[in-house]
NUGU-250104 format. One record per residue (C-alpha): z, y, x; residue in three letters; residue number from 1. Coordinates in steps of 0.5 Angstrom, whole numbers, plus 2048, in hexadecimal, padded with zeros to 3 digits. Layout:
// residues N
pz=Z | py=Y | px=X | aa=ALA | i=NUM
...
//
This chain:
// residues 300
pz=931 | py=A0B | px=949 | aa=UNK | i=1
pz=92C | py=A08 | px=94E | aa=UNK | i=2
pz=92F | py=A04 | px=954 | aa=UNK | i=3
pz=92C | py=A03 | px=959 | aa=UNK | i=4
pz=927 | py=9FD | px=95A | aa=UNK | i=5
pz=92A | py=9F9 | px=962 | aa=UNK | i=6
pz=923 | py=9F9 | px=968 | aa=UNK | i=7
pz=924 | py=9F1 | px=966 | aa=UNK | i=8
pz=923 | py=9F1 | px=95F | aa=UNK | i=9
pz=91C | py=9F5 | px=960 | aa=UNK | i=10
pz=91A | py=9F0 | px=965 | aa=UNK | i=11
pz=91B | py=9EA | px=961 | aa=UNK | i=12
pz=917 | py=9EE | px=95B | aa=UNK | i=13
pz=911 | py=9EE | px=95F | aa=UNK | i=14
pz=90C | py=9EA | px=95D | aa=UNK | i=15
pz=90A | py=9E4 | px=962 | aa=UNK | i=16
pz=904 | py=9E4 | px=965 | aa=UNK | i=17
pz=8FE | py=9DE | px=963 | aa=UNK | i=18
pz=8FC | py=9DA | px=969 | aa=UNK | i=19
pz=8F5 | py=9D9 | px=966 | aa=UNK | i=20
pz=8F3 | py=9E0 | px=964 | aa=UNK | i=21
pz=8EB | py=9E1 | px=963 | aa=UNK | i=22
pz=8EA | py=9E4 | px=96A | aa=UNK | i=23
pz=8EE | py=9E0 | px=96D | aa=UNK | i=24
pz=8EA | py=9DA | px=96A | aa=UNK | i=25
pz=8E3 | py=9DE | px=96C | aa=UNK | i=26
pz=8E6 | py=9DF | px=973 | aa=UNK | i=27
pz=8E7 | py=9D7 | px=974 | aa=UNK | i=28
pz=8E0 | py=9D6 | px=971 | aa=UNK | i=29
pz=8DD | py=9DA | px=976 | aa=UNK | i=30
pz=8E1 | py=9D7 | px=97B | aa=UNK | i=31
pz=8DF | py=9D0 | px=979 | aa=UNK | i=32
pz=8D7 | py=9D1 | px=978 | aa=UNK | i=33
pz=8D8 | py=9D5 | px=97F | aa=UNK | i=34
pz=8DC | py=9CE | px=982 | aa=UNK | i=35
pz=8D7 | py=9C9 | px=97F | aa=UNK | i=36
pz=8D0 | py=9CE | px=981 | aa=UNK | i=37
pz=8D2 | py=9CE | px=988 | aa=UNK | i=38
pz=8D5 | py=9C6 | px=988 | aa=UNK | i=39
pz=8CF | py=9C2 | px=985 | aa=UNK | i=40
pz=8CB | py=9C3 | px=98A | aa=UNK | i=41
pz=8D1 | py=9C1 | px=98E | aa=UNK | i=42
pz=8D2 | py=9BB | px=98A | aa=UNK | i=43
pz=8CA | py=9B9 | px=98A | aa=UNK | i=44
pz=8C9 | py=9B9 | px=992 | aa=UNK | i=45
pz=8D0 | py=9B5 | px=993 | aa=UNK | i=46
pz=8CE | py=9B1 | px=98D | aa=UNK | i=47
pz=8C7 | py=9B0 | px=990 | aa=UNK | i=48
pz=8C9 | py=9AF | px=997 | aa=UNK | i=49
pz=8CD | py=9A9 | px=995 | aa=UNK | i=50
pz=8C7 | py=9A4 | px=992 | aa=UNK | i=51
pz=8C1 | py=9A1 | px=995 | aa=UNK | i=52
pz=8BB | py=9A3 | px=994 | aa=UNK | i=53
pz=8B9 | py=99D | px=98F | aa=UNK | i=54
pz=8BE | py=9A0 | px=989 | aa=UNK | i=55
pz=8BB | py=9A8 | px=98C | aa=UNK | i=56
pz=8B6 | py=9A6 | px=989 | aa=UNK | i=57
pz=8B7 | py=9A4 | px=982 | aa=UNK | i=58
pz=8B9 | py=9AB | px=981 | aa=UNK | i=59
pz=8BF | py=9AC | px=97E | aa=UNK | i=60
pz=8C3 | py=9B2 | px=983 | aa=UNK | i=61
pz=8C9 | py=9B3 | px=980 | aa=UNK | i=62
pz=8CB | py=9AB | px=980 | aa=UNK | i=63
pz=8D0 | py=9A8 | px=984 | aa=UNK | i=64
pz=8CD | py=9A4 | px=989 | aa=UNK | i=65
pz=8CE | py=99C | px=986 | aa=UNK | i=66
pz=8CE | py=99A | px=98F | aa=UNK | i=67
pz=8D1 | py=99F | px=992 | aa=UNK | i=68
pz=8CF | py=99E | px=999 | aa=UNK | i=69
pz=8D0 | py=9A4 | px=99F | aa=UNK | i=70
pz=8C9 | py=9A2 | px=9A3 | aa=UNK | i=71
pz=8C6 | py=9A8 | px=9A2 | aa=UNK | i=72
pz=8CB | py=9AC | px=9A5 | aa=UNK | i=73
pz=8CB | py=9A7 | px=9AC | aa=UNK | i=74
pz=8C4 | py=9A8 | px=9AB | aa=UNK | i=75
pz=8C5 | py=9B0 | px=9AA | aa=UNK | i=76
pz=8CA | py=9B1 | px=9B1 | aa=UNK | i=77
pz=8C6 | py=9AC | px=9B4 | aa=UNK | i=78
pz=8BE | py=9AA | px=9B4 | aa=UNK | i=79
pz=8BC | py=9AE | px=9B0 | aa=UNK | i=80
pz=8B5 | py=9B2 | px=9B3 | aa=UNK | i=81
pz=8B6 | py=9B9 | px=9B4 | aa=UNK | i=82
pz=8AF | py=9BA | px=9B6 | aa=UNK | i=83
pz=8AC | py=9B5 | px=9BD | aa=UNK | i=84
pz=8B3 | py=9B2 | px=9BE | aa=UNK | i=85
pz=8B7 | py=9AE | px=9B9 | aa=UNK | i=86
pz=8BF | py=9AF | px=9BC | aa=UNK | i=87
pz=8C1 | py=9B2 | px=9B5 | aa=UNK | i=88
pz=8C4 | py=9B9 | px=9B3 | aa=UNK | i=89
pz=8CA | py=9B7 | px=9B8 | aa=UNK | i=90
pz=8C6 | py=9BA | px=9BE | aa=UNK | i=91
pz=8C6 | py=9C2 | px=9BA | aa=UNK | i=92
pz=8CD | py=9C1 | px=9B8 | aa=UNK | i=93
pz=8CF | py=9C1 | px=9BF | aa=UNK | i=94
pz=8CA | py=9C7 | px=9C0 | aa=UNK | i=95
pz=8CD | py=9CA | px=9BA | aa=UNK | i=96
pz=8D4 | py=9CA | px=9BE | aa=UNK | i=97
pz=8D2 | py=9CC | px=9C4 | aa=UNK | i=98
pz=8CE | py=9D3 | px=9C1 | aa=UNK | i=99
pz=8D4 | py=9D5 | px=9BC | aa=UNK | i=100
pz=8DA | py=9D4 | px=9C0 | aa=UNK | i=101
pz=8D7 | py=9D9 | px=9C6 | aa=UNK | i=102
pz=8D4 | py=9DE | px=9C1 | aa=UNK | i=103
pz=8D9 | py=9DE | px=9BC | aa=UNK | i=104
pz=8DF | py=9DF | px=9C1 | aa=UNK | i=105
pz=8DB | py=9E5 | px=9C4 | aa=UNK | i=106
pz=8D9 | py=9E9 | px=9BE | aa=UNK | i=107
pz=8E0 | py=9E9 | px=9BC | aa=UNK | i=108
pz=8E3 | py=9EB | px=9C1 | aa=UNK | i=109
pz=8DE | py=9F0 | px=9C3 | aa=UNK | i=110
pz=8DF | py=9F1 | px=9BC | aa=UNK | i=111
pz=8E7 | py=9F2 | px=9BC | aa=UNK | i=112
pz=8E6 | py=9F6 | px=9C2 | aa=UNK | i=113
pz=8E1 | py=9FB | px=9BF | aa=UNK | i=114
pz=8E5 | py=9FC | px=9B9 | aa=UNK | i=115
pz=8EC | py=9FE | px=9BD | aa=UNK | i=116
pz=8E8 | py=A03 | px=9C1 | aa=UNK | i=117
pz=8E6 | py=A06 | px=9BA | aa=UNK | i=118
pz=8EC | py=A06 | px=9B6 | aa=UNK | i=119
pz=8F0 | py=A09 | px=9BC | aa=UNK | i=120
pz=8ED | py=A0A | px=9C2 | aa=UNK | i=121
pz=8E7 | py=A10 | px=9BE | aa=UNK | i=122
pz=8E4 | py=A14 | px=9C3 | aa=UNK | i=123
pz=8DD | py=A19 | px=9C2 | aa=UNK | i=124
pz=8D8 | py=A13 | px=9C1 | aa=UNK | i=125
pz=8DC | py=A0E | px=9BD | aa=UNK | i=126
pz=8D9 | py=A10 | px=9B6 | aa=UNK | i=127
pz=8D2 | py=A10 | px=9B9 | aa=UNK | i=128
pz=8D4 | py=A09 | px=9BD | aa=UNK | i=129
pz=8D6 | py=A06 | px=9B5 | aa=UNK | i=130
pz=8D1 | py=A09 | px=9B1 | aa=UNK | i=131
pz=8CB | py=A05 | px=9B7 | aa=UNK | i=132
pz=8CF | py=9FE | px=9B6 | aa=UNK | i=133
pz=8CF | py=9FF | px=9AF | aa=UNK | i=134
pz=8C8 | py=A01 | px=9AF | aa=UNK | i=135
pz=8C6 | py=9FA | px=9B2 | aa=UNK | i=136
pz=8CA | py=9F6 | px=9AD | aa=UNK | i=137
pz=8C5 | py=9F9 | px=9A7 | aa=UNK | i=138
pz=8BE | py=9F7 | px=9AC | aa=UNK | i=139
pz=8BC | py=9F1 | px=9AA | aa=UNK | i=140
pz=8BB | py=9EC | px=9AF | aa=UNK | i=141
pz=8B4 | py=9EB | px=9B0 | aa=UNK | i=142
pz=8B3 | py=9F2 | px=9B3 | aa=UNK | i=143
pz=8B6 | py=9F1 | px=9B9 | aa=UNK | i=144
pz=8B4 | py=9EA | px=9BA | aa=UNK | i=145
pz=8AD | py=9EC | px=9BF | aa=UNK | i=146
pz=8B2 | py=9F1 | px=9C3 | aa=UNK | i=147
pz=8B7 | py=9EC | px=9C4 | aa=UNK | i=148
pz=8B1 | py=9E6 | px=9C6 | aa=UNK | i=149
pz=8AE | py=9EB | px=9CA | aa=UNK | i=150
pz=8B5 | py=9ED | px=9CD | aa=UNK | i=151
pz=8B8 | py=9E7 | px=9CF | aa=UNK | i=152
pz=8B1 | py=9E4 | px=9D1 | aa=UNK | i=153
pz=8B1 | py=9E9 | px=9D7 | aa=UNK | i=154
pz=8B8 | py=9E8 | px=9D9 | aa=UNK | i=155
pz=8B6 | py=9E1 | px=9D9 | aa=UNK | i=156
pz=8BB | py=9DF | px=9D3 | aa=UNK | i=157
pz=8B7 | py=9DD | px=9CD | aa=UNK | i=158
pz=8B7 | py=9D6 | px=9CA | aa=UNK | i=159
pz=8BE | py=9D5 | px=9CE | aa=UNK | i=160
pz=8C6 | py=9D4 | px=9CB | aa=UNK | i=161
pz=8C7 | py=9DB | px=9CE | aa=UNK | i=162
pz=8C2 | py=9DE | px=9CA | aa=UNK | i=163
pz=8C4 | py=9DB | px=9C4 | aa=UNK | i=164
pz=8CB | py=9DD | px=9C5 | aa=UNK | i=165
pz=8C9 | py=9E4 | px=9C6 | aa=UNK | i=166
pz=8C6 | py=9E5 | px=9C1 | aa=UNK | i=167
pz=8CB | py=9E3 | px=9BD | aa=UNK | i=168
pz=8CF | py=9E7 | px=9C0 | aa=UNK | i=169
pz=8CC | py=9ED | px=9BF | aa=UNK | i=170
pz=8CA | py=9EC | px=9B7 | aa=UNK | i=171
pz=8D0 | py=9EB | px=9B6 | aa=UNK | i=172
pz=8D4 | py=9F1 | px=9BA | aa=UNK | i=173
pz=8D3 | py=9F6 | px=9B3 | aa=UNK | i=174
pz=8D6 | py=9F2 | px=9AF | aa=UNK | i=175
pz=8DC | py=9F0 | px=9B3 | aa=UNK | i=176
pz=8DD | py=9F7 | px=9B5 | aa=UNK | i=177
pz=8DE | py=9F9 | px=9AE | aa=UNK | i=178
pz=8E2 | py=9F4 | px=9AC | aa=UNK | i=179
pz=8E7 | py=9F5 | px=9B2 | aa=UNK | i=180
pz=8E6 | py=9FD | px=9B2 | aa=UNK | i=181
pz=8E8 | py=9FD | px=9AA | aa=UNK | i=182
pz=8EE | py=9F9 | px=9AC | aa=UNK | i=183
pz=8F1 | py=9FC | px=9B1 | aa=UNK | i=184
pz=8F0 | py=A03 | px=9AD | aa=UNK | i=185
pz=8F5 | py=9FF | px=9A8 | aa=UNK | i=186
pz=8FA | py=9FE | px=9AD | aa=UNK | i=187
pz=8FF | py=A04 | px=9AE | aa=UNK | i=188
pz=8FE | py=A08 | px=9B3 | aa=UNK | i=189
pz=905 | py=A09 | px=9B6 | aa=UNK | i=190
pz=905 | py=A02 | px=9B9 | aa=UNK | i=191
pz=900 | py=A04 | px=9BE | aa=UNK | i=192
pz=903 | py=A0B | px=9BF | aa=UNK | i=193
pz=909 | py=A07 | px=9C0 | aa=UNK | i=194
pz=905 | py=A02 | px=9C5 | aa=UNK | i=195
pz=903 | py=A09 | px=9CA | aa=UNK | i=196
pz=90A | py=A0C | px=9C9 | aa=UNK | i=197
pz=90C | py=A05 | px=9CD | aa=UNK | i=198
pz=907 | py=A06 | px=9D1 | aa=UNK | i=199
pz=901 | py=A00 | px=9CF | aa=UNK | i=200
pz=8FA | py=A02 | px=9D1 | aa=UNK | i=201
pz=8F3 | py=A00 | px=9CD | aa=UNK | i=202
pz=8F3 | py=9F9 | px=9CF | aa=UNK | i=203
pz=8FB | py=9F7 | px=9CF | aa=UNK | i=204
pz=8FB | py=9FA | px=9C7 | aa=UNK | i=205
pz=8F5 | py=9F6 | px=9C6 | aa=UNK | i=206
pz=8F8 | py=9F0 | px=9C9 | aa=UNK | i=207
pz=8FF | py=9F0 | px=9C7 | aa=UNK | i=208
pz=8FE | py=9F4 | px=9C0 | aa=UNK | i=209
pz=8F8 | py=9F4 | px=9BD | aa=UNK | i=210
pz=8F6 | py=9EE | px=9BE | aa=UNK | i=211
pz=8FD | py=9E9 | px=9BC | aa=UNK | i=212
pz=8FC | py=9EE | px=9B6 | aa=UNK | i=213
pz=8F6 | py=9EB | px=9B4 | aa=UNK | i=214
pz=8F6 | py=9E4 | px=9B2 | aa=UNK | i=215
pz=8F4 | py=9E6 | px=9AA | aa=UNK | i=216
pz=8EE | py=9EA | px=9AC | aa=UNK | i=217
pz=8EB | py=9E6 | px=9B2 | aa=UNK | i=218
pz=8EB | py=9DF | px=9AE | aa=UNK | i=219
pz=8E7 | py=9E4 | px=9A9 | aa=UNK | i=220
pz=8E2 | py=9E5 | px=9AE | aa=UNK | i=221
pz=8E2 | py=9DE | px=9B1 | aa=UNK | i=222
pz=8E1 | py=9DB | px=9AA | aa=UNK | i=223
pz=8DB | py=9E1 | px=9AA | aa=UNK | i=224
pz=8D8 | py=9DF | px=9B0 | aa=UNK | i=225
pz=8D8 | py=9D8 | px=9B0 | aa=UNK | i=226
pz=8D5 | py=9D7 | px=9AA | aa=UNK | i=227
pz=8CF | py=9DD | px=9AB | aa=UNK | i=228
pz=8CE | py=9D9 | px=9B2 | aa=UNK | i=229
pz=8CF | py=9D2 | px=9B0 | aa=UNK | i=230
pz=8CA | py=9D4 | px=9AA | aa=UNK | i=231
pz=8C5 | py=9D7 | px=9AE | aa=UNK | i=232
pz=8BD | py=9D5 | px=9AF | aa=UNK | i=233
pz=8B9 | py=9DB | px=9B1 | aa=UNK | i=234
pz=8BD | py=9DD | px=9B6 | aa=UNK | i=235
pz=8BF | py=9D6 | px=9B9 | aa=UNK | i=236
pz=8B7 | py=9D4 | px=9B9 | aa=UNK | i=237
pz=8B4 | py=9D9 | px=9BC | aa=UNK | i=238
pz=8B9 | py=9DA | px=9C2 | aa=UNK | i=239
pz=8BD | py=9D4 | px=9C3 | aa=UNK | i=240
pz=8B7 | py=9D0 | px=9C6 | aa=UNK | i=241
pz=8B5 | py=9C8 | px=9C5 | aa=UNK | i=242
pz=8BC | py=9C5 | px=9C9 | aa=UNK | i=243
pz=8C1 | py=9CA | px=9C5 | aa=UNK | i=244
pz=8BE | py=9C9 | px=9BD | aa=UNK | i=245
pz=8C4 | py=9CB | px=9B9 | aa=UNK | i=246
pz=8C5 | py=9C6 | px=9B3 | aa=UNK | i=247
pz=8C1 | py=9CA | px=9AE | aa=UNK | i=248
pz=8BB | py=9C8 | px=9B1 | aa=UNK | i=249
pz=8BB | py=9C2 | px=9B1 | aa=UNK | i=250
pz=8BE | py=9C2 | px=9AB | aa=UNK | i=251
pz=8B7 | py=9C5 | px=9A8 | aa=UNK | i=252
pz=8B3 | py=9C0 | px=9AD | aa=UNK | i=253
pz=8B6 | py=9BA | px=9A9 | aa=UNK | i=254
pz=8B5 | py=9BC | px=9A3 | aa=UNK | i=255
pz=8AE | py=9BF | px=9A3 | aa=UNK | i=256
pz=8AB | py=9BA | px=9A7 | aa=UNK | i=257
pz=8A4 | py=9B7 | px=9A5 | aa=UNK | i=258
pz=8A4 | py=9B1 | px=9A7 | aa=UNK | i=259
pz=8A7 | py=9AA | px=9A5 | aa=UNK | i=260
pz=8AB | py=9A9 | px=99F | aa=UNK | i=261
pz=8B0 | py=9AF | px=99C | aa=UNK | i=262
pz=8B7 | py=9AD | px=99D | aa=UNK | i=263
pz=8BB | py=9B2 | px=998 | aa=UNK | i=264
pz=8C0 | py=9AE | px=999 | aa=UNK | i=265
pz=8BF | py=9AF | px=9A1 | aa=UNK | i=266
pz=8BE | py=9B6 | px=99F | aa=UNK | i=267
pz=8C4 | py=9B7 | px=99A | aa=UNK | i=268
pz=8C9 | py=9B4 | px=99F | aa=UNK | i=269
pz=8C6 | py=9B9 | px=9A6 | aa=UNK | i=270
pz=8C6 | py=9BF | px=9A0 | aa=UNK | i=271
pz=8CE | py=9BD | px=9A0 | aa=UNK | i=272
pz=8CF | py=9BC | px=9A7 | aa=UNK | i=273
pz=8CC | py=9C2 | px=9A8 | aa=UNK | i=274
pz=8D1 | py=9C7 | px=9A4 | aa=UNK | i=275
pz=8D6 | py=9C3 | px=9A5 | aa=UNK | i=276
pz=8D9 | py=9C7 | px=9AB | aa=UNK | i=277
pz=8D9 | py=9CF | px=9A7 | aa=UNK | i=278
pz=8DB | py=9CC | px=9A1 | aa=UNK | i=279
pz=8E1 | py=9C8 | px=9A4 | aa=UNK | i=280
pz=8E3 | py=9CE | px=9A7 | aa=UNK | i=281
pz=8E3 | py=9D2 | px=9A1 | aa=UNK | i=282
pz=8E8 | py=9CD | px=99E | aa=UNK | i=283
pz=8ED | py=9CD | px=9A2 | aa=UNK | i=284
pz=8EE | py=9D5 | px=9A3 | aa=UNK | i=285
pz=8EB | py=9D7 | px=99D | aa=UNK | i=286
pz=8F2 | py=9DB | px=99B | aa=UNK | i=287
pz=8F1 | py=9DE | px=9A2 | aa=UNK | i=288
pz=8EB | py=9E1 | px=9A1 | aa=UNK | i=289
pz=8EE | py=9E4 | px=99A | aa=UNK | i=290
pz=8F2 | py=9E7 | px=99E | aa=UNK | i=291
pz=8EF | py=9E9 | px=9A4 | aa=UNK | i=292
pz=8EA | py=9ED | px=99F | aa=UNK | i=293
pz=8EE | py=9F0 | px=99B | aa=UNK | i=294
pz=8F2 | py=9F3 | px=9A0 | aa=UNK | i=295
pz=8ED | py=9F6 | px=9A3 | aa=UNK | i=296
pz=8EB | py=9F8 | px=99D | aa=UNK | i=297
pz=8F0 | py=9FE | px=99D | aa=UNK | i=298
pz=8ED | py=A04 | px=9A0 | aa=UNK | i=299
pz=8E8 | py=A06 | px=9A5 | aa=UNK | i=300
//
C-alpha cells in the first residue's frame, strides 16, 4: 500500500538551484562589458584631468597620473578662456542654474496641471488637446527655431533669460504632459470622486491630493528636465543671448579653440565639471526614477 509522501518531504527533495548558471554568468558578462563601455572613458577624463600636461604628452592614457595635481581643474572653474574672456567655466555654471530652475519648475507644473485635467477632468477637446502635445514631442527642434527667433524678436524677448526659460518651457510641455497624464490614469479614481463628494474643486484636489501623491513621478521628471535643459546646446546658443551662455557652450568654446596650446587636462576637467550636476542628481534619486516610471507605466 502507498503512503503518503508529507508536503515537507517533496520540498526538500527538489533539487537546489546553481547560483553560476550559463545564463546567469552571460547575464553578468553583458552587464560588466556594458559597466566598463560606459566607465572607461569615465576613467580616461578623471585620469587625464589629473596630470600636467608634460606626462599627457607621453601618450600613455590609461596610466595613472606619477603627480596628481588639481590645476587643471582651478584653471577649468576659473580662467579658462571661454572665448574673449577668460573667467573660466564658472560664469555658465551659474547661468546653467539661473536657466534650469525656472524652466524645470514651470514645464512640470504645467505639465502636472496638464496631466490631471486629462486623466479626470475630460472634456470634448481633451483627445485633440493631447494628440497636439504629443505631436510636438516628435518635431525635432530645428523646426521651430526660425518661428520662435522671429517670435520673441517681436516681443522683444530674443537673446534674454526670459527667452530661454520659455522655450524651455515649452519643449518640454509634451513630455511632462504624458508622464503626469499616465500616472494619474493609474491612480484609482475613487479618491477624486471621493474629493468632489467632500466638496474639493479643480485646484484644492490639485493641491491637496495630487500633488502630495506625486512625489515618485515628479522626481522623474526632475531628474528628465534637468538633465535635457542642463545638457542642452542648441536651444541655449540661439536664444539664451551673450550674457545668460549656459555651461555647455562654453564648454565647446574651451575646447574647440584654435588658439594657443590644447590643454586636455583643461579640457577633461571642464568636461567633468560640466556634467557633474545631472550625473549627481541622477545618483542620489535613481531608484526613484525606477519607480516613478514604472508607476507610470501601468495604463493609459
Amino acid at each position: 500500500m502507498r503512503t503518503a509522501t508529507s508536503p515537507l518531504k517533496v520540498r526538500n527533495q527538489r533539487p537546489k538551484q546553481r547560483f553560476f548558471t550559463p545564463a546567469r554568468l552571460g547575464i553578468y558578462a553583458f552587464l560588466l562589458m556594458s559597466a566598463l563601455f560606459f566607465l572607461l572613458p569615465l576613467y580616461v577624463m578623471v585620469v587625464t584631468s589629473l596630470k600636467p600636461m608634460e606626462e599627457i604628452r607621453l601618450g600613455q592614457i590609461f596610466a595613472l597620473p606619477s603627480q596628481p595635481t588639481i590645476d587643471a581643474w582651478v584653471v577649468a572653474w576659473s580662467s579658462a578662456c571661454t572665448g574673449l574672456e577668460c573667467t573660466g567655466i564658472q560664469v555658465g555654471f551659474w547661468n546653467s542654474l539661473k536657466i534650469v530652475i525656472p524652466s524645470a519648475a514651470l514645464s512640470i507644473f504645467i505639465g502636472a496641471l496638464n496631466g490631471y485635467a486629462l486623466a479626470y477632468w475630460r472634456r470634448p477637446w481633451a483627445g485633440w488637446f493631447f494628440a497636439i502635445l504629443l505631436l510636438g514631442a516628435f518635431i525635432p527642434y530645428q523646426v521651430h527655431l526660425y518661428p520662435l527667433v522671429r517670435g520673441l524678436s517681436m516681443l522683444g524677448l530674443f537673446s534674454t533669460l526670459p527667452a530661454i526659460v520659455l522655450v524651455h518651457t515649452i519643449f518640454g510641455m509634451p513630455v511632462m504632459t504624458l508622464l503626469f497624464r499616465n500616472y494619474y490614469a493609474s491612480l484609482p479614481e475613487e479618491l477624486v470622486k471621493a474629493a468632489h463628494i467632500d466638496g474639493g474643486g479643480f485646484w484644492r484636489i490639485f493641491f491637496q491630493l495630487m500633488i502630495p501623491m506625486s512625489t515618485p513621478i515628479i522626481i522623474v521628471a526632475v531628474i528628465m528636465q534637468v538633465t535635457g535643459i542642463w545638457n542642452d546646446f542648441l536651444l541655449g546658443l540661439v536664444f539664451a543671448g551673450r550674457e545668460n551662455l549656459p555651461m555647455t557652450v562654453q564648454l565647446n568654446n574651451i575646447i574647440n579653440t584654435t588658439t594657443g596650446e590644447r590643454l586636455y587636462n583643461v579640457n577633461m576637467a571642464a568636461t567633468i565639471l560640466t556634467s557633474s550636476v545631472p550625473l549627481f542628481i541622477y545618483l542620489i534619486s535613481g531608484r526613484w526614477f525606477v519607480r516613478g516610471i514604472a508607476a507610470g507605466a501601468v495604463k493609459g
